[in-house]
PQR file of N, CA, C, O and H, with PARSE charges and radii, in Angstrom:
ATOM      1  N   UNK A   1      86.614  20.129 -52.696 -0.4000 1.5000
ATOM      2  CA  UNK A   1      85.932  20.533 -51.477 -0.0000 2.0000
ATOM      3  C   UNK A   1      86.548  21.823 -50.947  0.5500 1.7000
ATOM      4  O   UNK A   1      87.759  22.035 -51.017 -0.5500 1.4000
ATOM      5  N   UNK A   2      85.643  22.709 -50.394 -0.4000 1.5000
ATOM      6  CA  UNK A   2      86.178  24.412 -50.152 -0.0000 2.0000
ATOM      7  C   UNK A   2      85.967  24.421 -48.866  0.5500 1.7000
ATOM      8  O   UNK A   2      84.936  24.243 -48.217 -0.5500 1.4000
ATOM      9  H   UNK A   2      84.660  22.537 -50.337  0.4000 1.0000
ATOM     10  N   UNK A   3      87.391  24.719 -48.458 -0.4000 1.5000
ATOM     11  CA  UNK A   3      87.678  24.694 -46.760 -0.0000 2.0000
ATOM     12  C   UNK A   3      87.046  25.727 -46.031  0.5500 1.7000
ATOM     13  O   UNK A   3      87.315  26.897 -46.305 -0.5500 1.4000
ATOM     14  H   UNK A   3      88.228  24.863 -48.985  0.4000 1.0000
ATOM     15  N   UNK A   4      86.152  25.415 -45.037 -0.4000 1.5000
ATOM     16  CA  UNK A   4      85.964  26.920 -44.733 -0.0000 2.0000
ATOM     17  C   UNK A   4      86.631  28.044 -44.076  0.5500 1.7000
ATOM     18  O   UNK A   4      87.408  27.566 -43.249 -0.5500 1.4000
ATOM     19  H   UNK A   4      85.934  24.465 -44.813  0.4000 1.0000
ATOM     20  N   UNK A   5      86.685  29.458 -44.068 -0.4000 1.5000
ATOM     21  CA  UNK A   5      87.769  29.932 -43.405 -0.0000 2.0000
ATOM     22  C   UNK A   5      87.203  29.768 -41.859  0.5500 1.7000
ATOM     23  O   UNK A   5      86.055  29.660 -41.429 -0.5500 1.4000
ATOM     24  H   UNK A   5      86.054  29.846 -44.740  0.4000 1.0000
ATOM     25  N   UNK A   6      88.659  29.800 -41.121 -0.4000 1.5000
ATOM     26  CA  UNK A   6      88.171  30.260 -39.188 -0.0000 2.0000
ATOM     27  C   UNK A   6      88.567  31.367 -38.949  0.5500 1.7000
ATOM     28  O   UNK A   6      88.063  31.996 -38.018 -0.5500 1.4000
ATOM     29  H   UNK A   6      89.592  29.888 -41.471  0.4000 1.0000
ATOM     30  N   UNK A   7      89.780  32.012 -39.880 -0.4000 1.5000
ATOM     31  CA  UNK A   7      90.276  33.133 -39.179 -0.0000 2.0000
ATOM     32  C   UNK A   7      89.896  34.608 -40.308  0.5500 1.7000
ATOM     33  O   UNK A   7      90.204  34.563 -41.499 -0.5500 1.4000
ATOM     34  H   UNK A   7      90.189  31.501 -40.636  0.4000 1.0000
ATOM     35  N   UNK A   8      89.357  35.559 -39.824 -0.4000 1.5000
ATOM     36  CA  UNK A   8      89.542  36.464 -41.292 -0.0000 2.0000
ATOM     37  C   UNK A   8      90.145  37.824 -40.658  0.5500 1.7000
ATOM     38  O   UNK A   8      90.472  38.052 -39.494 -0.5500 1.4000
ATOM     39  H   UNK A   8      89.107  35.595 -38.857  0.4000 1.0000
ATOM     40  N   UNK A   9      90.182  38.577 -41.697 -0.4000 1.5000
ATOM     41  CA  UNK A   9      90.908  39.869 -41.289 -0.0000 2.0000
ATOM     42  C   UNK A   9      89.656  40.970 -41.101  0.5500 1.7000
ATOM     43  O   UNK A   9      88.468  40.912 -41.416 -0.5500 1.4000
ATOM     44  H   UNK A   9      89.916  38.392 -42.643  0.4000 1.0000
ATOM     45  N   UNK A  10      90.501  42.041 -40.417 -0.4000 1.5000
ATOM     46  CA  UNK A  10      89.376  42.825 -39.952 -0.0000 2.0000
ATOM     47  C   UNK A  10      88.712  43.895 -41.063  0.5500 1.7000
ATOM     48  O   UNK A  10      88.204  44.944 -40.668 -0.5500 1.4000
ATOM     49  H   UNK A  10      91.466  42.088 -40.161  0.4000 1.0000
ATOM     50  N   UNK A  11      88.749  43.625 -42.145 -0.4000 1.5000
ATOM     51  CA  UNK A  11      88.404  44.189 -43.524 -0.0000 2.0000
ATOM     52  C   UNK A  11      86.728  42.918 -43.676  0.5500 1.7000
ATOM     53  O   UNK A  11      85.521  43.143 -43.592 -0.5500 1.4000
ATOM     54  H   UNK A  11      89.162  42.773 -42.466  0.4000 1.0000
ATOM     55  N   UNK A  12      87.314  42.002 -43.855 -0.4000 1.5000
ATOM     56  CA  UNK A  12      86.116  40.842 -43.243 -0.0000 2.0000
ATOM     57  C   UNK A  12      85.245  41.207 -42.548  0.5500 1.7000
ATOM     58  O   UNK A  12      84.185  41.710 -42.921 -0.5500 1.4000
ATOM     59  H   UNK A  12      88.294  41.819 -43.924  0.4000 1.0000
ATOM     60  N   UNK A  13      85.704  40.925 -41.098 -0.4000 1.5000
ATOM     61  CA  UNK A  13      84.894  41.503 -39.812 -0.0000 2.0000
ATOM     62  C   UNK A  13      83.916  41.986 -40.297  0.5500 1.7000
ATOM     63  O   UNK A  13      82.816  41.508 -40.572 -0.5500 1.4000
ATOM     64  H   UNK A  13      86.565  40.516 -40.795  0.4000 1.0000
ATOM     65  N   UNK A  14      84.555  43.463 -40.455 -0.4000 1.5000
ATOM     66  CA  UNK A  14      84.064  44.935 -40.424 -0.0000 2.0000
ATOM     67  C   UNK A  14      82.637  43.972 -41.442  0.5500 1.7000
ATOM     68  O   UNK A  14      81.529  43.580 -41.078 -0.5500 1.4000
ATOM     69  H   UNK A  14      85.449  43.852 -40.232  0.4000 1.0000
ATOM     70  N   UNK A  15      83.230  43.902 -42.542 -0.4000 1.5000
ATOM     71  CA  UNK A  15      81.857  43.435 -43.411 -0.0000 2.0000
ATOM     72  C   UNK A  15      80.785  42.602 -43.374  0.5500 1.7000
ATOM     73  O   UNK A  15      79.733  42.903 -43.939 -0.5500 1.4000
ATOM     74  H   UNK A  15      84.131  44.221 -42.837  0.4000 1.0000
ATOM     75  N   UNK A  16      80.993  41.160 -42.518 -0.4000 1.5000
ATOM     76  CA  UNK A  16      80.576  40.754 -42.258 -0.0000 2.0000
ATOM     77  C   UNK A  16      79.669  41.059 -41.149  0.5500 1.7000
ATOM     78  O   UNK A  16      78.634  40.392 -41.166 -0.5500 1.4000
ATOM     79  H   UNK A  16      81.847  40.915 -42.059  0.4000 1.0000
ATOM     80  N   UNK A  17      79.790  41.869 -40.223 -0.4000 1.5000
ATOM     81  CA  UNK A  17      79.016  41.862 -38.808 -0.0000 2.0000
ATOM     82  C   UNK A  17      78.880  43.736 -39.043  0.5500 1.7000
ATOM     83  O   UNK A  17      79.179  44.611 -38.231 -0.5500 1.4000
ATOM     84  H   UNK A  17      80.631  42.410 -40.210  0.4000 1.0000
ATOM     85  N   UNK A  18      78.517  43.832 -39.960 -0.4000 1.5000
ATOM     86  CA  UNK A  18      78.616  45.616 -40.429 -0.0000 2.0000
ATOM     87  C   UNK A  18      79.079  46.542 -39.213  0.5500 1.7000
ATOM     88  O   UNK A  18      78.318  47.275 -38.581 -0.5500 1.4000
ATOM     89  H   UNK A  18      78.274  43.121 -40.620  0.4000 1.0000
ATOM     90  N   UNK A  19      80.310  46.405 -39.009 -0.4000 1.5000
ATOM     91  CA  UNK A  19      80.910  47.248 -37.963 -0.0000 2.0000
ATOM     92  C   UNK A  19      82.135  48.091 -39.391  0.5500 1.7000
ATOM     93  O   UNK A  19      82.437  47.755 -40.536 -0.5500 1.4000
ATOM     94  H   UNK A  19      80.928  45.809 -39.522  0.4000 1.0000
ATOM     95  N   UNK A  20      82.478  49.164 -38.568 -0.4000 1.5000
ATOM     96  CA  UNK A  20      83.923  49.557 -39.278 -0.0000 2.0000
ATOM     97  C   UNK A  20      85.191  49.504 -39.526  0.5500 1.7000
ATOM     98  O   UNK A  20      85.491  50.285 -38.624 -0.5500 1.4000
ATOM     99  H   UNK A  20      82.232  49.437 -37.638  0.4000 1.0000
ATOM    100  N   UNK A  21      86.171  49.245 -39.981 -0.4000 1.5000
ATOM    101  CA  UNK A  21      86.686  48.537 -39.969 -0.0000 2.0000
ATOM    102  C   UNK A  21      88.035  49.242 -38.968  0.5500 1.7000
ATOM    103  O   UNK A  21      89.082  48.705 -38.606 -0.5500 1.4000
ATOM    104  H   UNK A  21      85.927  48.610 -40.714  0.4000 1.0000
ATOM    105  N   UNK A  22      87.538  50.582 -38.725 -0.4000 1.5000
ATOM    106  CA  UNK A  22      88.122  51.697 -37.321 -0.0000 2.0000
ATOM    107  C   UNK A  22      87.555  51.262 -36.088  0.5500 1.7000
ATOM    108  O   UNK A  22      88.182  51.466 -35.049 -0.5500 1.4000
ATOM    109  H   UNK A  22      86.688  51.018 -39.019  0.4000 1.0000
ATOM    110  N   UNK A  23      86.480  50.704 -36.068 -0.4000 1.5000
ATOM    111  CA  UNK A  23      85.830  50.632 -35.073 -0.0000 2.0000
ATOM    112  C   UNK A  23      86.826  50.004 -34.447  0.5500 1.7000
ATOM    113  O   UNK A  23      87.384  50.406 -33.426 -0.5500 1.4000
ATOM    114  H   UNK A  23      85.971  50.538 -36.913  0.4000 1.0000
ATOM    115  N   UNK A  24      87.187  48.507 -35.350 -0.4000 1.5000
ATOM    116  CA  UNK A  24      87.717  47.583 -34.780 -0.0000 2.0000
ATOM    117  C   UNK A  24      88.986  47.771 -34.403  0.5500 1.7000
ATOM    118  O   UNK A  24      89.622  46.984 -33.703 -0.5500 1.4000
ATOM    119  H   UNK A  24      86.733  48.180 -36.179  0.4000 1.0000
ATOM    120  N   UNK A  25      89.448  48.951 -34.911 -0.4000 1.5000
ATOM    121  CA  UNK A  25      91.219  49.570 -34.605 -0.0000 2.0000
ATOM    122  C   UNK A  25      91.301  50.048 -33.535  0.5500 1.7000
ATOM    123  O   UNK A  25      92.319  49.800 -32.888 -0.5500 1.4000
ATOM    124  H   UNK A  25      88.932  49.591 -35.480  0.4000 1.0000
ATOM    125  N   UNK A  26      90.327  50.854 -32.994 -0.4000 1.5000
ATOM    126  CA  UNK A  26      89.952  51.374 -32.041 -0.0000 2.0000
ATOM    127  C   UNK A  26      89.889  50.717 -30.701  0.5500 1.7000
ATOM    128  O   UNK A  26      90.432  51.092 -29.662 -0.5500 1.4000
ATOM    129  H   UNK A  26      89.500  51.055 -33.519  0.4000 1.0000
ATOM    130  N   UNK A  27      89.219  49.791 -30.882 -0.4000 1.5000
ATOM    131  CA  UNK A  27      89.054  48.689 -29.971 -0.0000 2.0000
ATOM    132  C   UNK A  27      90.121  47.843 -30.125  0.5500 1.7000
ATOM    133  O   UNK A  27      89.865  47.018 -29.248 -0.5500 1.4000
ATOM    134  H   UNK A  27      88.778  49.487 -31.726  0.4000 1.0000
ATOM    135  N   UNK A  28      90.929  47.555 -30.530 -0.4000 1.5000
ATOM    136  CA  UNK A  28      92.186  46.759 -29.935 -0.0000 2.0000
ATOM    137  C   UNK A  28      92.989  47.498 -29.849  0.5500 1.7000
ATOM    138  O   UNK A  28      93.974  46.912 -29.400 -0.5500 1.4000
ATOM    139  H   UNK A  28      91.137  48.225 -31.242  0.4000 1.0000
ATOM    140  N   UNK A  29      93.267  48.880 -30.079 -0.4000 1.5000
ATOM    141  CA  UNK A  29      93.988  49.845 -29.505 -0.0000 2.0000
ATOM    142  C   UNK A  29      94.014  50.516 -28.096  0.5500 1.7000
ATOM    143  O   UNK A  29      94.761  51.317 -27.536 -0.5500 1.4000
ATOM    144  H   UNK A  29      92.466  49.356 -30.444  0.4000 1.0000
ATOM    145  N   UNK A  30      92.590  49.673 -27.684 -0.4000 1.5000
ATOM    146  CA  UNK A  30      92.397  50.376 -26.283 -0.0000 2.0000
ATOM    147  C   UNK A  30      92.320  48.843 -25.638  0.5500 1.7000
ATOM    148  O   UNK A  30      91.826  48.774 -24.513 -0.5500 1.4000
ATOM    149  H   UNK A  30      91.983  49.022 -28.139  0.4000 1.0000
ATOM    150  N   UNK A  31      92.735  47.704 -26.214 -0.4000 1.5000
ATOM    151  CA  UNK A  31      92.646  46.663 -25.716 -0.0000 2.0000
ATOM    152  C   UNK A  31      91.159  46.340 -25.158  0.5500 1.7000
ATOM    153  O   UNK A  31      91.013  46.291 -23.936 -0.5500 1.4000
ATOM    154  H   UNK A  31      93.137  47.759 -27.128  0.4000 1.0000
ATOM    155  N   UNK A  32      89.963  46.100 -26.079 -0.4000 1.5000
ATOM    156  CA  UNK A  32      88.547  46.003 -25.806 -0.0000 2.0000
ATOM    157  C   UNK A  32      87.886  45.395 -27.066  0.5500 1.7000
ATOM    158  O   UNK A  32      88.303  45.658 -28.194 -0.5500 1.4000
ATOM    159  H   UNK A  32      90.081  46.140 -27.071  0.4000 1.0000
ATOM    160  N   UNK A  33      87.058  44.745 -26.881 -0.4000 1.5000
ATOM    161  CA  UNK A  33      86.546  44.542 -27.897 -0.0000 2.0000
ATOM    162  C   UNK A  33      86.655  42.638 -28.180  0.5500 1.7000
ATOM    163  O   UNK A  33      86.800  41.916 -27.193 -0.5500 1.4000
ATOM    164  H   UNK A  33      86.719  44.531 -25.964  0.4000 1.0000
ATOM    165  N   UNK A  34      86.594  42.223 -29.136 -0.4000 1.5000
ATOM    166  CA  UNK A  34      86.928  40.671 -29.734 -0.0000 2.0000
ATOM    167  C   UNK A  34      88.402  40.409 -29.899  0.5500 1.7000
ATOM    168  O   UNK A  34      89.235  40.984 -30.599 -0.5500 1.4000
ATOM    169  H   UNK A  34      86.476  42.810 -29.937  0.4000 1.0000
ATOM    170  N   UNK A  35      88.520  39.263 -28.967 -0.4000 1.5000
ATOM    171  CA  UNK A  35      89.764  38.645 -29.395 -0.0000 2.0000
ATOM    172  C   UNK A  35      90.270  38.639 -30.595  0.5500 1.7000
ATOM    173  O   UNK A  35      89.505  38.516 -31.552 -0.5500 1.4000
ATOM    174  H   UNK A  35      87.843  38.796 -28.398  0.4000 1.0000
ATOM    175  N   UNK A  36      91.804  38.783 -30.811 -0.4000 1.5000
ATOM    176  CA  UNK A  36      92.289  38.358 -32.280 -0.0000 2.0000
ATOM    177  C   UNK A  36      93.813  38.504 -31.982  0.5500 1.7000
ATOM    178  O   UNK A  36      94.395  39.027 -31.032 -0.5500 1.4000
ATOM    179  H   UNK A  36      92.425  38.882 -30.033  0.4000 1.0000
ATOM    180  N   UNK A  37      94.349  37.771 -33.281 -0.4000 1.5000
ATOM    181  CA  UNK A  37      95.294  37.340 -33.011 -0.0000 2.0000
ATOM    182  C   UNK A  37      96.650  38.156 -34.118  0.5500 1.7000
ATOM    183  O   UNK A  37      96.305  37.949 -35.281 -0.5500 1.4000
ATOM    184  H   UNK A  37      93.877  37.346 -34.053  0.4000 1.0000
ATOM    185  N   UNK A  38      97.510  38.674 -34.095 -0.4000 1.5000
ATOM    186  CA  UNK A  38      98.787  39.086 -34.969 -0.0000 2.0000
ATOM    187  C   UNK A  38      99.474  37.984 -35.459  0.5500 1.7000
ATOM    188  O   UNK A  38      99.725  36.995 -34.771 -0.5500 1.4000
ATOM    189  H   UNK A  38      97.790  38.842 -33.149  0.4000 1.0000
ATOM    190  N   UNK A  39      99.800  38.122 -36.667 -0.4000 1.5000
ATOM    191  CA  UNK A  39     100.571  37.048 -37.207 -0.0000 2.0000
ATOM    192  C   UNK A  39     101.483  37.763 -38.005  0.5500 1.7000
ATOM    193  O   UNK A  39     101.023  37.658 -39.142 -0.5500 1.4000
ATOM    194  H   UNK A  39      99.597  38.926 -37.227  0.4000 1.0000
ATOM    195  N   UNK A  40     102.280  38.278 -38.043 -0.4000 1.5000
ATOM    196  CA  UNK A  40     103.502  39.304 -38.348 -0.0000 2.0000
ATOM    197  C   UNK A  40     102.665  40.974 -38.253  0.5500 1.7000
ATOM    198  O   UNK A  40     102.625  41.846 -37.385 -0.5500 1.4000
ATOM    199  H   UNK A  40     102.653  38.363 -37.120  0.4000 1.0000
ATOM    200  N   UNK A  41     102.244  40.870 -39.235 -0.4000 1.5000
ATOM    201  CA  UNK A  41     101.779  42.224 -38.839 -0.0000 2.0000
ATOM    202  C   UNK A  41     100.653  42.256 -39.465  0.5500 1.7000
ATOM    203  O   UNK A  41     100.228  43.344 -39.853 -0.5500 1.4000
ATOM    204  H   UNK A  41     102.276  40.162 -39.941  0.4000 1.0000
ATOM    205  N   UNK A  42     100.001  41.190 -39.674 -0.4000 1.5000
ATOM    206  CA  UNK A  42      98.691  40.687 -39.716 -0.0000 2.0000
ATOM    207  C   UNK A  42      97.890  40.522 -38.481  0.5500 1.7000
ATOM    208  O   UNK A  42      98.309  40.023 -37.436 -0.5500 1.4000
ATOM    209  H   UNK A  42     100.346  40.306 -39.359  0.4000 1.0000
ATOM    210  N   UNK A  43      96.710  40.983 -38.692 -0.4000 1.5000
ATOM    211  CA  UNK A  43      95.832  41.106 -37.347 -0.0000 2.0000
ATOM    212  C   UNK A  43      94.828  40.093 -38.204  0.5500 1.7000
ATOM    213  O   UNK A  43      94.703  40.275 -39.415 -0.5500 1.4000
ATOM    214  H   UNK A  43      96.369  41.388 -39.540  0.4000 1.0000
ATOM    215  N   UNK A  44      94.090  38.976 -37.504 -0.4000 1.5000
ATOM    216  CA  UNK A  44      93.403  38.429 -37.489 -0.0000 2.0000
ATOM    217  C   UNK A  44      92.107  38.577 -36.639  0.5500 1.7000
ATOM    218  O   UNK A  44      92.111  39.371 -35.698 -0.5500 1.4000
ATOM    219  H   UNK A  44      94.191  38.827 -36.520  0.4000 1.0000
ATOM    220  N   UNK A  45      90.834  37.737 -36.976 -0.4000 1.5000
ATOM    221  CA  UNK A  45      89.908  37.245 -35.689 -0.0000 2.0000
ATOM    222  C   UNK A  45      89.395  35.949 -36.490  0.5500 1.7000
ATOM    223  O   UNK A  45      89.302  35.709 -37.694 -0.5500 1.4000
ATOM    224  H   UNK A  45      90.831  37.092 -37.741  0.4000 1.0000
ATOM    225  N   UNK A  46      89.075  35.147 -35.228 -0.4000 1.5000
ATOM    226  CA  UNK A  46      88.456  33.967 -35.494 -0.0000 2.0000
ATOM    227  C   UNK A  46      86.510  34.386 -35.260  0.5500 1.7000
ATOM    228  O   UNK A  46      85.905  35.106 -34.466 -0.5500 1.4000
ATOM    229  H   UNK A  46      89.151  35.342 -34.250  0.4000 1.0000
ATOM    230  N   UNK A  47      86.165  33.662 -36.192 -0.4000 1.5000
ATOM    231  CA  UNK A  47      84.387  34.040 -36.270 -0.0000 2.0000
ATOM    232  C   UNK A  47      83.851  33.443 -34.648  0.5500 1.7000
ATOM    233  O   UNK A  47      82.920  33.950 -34.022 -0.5500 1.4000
ATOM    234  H   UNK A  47      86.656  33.077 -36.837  0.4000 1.0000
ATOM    235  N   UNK A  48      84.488  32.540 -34.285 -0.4000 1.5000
ATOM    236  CA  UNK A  48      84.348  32.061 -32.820 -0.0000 2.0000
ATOM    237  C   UNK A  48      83.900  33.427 -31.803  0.5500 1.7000
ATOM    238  O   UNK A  48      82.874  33.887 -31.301 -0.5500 1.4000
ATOM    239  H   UNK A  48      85.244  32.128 -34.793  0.4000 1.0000
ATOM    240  N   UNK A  49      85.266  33.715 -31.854 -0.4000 1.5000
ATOM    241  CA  UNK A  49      85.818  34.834 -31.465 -0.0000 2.0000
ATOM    242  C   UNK A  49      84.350  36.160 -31.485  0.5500 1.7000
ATOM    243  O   UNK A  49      83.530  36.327 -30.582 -0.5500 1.4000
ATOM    244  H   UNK A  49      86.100  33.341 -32.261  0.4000 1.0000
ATOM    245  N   UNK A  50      84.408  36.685 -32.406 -0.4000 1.5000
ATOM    246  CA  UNK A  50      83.765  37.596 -32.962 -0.0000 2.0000
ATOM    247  C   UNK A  50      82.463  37.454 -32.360  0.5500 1.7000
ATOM    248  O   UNK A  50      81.863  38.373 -31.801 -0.5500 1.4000
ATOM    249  H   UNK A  50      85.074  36.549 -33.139  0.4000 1.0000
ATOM    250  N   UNK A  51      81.899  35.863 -32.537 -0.4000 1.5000
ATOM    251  CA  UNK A  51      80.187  35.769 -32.088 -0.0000 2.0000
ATOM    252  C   UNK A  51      80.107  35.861 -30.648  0.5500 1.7000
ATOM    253  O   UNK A  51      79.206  36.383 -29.991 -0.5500 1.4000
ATOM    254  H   UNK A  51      82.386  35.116 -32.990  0.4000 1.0000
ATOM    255  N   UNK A  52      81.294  35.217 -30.184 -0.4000 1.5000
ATOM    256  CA  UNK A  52      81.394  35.366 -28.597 -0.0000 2.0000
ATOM    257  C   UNK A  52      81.161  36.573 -27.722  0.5500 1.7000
ATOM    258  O   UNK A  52      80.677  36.701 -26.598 -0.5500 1.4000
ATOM    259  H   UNK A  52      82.025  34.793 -30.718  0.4000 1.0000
ATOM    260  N   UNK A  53      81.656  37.403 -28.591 -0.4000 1.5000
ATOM    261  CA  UNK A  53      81.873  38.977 -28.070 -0.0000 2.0000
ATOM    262  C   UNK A  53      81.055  39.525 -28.252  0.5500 1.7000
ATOM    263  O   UNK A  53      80.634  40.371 -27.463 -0.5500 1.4000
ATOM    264  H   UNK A  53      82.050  37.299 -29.504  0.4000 1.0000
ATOM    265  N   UNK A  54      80.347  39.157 -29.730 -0.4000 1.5000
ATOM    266  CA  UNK A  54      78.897  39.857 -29.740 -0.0000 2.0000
ATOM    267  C   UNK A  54      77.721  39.697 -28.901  0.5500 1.7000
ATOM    268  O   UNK A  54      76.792  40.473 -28.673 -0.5500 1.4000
ATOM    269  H   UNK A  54      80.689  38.470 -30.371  0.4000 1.0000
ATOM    270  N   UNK A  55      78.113  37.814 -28.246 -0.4000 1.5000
ATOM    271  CA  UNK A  55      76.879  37.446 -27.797 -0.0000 2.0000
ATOM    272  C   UNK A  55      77.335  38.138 -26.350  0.5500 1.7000
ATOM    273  O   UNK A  55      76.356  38.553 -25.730 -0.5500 1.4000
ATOM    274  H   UNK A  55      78.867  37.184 -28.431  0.4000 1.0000
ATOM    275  N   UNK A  56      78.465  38.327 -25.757 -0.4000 1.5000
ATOM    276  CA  UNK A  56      78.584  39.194 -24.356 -0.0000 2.0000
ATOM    277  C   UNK A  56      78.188  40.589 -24.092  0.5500 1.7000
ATOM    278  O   UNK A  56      78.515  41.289 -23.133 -0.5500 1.4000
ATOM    279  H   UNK A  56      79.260  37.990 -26.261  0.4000 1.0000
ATOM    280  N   UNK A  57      77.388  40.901 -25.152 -0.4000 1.5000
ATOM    281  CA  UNK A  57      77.243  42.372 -25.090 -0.0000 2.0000
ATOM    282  C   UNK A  57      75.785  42.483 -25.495  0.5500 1.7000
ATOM    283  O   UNK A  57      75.472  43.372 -26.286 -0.5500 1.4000
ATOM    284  H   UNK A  57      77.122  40.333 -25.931  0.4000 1.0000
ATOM    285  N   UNK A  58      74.830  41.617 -24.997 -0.4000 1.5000
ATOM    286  CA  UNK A  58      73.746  41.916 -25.031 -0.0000 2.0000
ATOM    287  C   UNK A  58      73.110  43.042 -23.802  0.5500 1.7000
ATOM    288  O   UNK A  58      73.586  43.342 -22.707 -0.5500 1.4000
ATOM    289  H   UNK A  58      75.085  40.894 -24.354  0.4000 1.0000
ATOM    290  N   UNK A  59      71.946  43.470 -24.435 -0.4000 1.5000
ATOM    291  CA  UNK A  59      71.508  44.262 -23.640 -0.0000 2.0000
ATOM    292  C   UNK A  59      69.755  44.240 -23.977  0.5500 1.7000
ATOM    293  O   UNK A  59      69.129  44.336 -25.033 -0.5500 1.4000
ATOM    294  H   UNK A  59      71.559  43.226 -25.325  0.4000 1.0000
ATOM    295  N   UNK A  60      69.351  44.075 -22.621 -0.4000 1.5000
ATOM    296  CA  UNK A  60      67.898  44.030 -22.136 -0.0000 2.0000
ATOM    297  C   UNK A  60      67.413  44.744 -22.369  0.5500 1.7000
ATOM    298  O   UNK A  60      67.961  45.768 -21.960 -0.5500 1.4000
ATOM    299  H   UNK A  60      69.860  43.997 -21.763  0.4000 1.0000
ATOM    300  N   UNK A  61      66.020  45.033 -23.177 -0.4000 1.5000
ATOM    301  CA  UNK A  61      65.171  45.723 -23.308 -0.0000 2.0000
ATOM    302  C   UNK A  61      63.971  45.360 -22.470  0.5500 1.7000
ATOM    303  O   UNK A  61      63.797  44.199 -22.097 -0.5500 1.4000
ATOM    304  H   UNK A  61      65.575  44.201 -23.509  0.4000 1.0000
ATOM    305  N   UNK A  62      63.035  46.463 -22.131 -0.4000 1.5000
ATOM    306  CA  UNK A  62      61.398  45.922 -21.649 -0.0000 2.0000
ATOM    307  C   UNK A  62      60.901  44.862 -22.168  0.5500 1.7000
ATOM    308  O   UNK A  62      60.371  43.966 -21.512 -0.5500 1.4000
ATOM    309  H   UNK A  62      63.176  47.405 -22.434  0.4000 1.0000
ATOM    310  N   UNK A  63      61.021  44.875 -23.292 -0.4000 1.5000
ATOM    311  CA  UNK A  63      60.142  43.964 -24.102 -0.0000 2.0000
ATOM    312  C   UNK A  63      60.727  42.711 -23.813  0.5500 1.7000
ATOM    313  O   UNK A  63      60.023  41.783 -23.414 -0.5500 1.4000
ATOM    314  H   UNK A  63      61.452  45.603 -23.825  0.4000 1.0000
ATOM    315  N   UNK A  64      62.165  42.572 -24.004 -0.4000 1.5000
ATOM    316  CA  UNK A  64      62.415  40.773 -23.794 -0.0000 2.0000
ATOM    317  C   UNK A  64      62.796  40.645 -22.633  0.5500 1.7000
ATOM    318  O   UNK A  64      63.870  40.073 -22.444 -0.5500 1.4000
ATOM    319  H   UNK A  64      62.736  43.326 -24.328  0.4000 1.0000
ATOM    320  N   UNK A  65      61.801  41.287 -21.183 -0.4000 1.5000
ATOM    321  CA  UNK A  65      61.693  40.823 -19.723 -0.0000 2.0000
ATOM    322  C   UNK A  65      60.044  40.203 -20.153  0.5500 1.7000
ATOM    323  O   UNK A  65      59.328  40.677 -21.034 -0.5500 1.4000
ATOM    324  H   UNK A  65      60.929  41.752 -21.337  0.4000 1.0000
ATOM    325  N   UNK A  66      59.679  38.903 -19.163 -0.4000 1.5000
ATOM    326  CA  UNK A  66      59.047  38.968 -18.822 -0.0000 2.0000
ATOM    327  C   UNK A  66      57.610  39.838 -18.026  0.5500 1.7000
ATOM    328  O   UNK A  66      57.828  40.753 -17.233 -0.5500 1.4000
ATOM    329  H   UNK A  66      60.261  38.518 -18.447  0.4000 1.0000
ATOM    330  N   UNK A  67      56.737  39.568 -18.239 -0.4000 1.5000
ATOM    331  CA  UNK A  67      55.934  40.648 -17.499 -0.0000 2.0000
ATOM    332  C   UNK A  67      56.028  40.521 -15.461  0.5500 1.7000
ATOM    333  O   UNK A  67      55.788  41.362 -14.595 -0.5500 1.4000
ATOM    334  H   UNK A  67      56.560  38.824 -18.883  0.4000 1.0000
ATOM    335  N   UNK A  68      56.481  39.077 -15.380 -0.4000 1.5000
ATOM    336  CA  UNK A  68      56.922  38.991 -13.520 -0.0000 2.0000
ATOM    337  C   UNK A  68      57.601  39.399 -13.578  0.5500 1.7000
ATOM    338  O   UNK A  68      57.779  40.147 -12.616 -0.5500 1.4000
ATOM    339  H   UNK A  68      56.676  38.394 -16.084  0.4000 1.0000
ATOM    340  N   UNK A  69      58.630  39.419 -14.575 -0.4000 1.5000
ATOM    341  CA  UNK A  69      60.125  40.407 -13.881 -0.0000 2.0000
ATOM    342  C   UNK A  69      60.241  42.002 -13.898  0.5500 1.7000
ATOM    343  O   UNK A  69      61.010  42.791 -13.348 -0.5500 1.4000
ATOM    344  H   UNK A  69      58.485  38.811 -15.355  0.4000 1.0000
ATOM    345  N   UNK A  70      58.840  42.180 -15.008 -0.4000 1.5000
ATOM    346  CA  UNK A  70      58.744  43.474 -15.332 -0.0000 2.0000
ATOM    347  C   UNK A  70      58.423  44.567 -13.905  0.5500 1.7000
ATOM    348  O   UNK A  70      58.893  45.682 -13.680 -0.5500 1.4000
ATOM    349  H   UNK A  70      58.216  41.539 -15.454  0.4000 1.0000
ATOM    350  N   UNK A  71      57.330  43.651 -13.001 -0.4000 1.5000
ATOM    351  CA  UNK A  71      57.274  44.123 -12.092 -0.0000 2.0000
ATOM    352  C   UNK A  71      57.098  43.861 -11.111  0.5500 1.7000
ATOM    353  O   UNK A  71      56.177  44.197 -10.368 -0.5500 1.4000
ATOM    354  H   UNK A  71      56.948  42.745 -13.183  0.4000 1.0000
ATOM    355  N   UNK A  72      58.246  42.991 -10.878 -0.4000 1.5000
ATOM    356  CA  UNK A  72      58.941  42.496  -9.777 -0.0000 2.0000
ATOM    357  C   UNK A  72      58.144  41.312  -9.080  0.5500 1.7000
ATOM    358  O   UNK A  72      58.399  40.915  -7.944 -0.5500 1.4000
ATOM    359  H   UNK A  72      58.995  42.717 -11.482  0.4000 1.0000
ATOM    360  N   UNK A  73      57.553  41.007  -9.566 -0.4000 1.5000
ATOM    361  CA  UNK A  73      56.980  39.384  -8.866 -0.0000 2.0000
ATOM    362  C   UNK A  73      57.002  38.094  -9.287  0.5500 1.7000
ATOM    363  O   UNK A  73      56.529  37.205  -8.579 -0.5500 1.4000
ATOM    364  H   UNK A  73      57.346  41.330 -10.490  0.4000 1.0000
TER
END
């Protein structure tokens, strides 16, 4: 039976959720971005992690308002 992983590295990430894998240097260099964790000098993230952050960064378009909210009633 094949364990699944929780934690991967940001070589992962990057691939999985097609970001770069600077992007993500970037962003914990400025302290922003998805949680993760160091483990000597291993940088980790948990996929938890990762979806969480993605799902906090949505952003509204026209289209997925309603047409009452579109204009205001």
């Amino acid at each position: 039976m094949k364990k699944e992983k929780k934690a991967i590295s940001p070589q992962e990430a990057a691939e999985l959720y097609s970001l770069s894998v600077g992007t993500l240097a970037n962003l914990r260099c400025k302290k922003q971005g998805p949680k993760y964790y160091c483990v000597g000098r291993k940088v980790l993230y948990f996929v938890d992690d990762l979806e969480a952050w993605i799902k906090r960064n949505l952003v509204l378009t026209m289209d997925s308002l309603s047409e009452e909210s579109r204009w205001g009633r």
